[in-house]
N, CA, C and O of each residue as an XYZ file, in Angstrom:
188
protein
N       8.710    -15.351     -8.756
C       7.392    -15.652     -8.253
C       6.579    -14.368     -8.240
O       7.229    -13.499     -7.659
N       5.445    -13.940     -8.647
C       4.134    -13.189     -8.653
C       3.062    -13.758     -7.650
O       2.748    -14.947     -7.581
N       2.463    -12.576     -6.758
C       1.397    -12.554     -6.069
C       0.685    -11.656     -6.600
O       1.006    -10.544     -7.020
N      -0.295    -12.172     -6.568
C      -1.543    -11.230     -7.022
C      -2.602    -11.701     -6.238
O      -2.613    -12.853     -5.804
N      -3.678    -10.720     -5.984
C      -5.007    -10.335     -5.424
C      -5.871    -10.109     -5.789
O      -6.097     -9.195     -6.582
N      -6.741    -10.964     -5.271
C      -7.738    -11.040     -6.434
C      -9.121    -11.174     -5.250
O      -9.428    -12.158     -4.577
N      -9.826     -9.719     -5.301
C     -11.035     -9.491     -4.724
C     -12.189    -10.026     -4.180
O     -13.156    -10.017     -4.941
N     -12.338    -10.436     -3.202
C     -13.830    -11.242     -2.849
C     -15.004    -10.445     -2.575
O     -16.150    -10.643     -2.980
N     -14.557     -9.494     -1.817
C     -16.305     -8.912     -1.491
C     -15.953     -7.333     -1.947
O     -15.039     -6.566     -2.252
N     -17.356     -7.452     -1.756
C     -17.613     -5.869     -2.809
C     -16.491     -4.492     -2.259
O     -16.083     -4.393     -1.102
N     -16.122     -3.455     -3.470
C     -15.431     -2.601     -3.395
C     -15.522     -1.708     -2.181
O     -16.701     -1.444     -1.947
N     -14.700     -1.163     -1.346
C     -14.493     -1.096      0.222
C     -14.507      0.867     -0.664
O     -14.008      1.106     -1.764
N     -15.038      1.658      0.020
C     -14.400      3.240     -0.309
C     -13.423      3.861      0.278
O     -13.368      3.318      1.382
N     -12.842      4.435      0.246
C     -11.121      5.458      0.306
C     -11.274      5.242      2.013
O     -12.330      4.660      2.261
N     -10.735      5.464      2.845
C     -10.343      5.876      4.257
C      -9.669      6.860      4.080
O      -8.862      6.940      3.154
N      -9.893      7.855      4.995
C      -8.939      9.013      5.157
C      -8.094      9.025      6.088
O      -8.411      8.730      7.240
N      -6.859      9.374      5.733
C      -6.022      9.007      6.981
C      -5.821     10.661      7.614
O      -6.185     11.631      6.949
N      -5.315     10.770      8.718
C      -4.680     11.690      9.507
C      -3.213     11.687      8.688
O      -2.767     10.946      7.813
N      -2.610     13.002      9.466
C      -1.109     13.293      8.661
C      -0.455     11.966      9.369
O      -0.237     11.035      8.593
N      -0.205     11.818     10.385
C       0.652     11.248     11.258
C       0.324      9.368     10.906
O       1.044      8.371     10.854
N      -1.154      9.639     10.728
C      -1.426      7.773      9.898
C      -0.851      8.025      8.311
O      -0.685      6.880      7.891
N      -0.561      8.743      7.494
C      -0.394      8.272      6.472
C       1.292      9.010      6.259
O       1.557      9.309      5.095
N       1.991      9.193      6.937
C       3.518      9.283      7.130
C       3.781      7.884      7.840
O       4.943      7.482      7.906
N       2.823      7.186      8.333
C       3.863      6.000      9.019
C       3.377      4.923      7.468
O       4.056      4.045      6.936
N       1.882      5.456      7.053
C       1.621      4.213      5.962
C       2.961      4.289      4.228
O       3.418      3.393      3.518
N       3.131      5.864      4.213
C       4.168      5.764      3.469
C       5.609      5.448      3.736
O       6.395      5.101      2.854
N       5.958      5.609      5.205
C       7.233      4.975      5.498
C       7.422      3.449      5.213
O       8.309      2.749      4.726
N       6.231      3.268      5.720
C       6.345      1.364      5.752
C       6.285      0.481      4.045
O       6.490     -0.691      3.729
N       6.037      1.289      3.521
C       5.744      1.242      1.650
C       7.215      1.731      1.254
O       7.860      0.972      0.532
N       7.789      2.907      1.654
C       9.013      3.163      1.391
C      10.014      2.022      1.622
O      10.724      1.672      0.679
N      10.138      1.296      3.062
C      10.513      0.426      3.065
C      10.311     -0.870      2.739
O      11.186     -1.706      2.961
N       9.339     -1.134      2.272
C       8.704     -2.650      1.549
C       9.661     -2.508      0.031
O      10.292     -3.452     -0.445
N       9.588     -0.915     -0.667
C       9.751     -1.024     -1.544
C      11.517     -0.911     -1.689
O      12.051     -1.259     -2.742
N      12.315     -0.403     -0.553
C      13.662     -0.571     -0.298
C      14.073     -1.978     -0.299
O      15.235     -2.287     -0.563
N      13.292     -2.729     -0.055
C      13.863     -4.465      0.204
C      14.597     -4.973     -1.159
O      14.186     -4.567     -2.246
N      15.774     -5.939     -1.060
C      16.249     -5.748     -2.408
C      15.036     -7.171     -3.254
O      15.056     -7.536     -4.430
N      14.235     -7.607     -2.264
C      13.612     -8.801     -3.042
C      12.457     -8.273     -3.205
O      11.569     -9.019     -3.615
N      12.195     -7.110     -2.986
C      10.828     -6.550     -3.667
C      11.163     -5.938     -5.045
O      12.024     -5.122     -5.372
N      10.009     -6.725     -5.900
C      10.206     -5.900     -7.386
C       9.129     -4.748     -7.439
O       9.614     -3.681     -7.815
N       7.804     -4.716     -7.156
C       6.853     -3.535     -7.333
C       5.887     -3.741     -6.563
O       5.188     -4.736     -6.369
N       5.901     -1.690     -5.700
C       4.966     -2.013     -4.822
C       3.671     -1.082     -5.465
O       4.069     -0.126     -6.131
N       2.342     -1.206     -5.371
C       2.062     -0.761     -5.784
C       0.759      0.440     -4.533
O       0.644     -0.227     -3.505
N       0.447      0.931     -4.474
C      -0.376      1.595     -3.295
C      -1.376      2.820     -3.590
O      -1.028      3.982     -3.800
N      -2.865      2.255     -3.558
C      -3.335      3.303     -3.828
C      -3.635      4.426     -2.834
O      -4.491      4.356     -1.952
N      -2.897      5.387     -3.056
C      -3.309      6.593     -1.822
C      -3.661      7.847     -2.782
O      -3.096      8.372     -3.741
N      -4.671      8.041     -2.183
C      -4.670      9.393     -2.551
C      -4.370     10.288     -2.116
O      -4.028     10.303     -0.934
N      -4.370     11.757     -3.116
C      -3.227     13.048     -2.199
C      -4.014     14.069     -1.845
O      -3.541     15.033     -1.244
């Protein structure tokens, strides 16, 4: 099975996270992507 997303309202711009918000947003992606029924996660962050 495939999910995909597919956009309704207009393009949102970047948020900046703090260190401490974007160590918990990559932990939780680390683990989405540890699951053995996840095939690809994909996440745009910038560095």
């Amino acid at each position: 099975m495939r999910i995909a997303f597919a956009r309704l309202q207009p393009f949102t711009p970047c948020v900046r996270l703090v260190v401490a918000e974007r160590e918990k947003v990559e932990a939780f992606l680390e683990a989405v992507d540890a699951d053995d029924d996840v095939q690809n996660v994909y996440a745009g962050l910038a560095g």
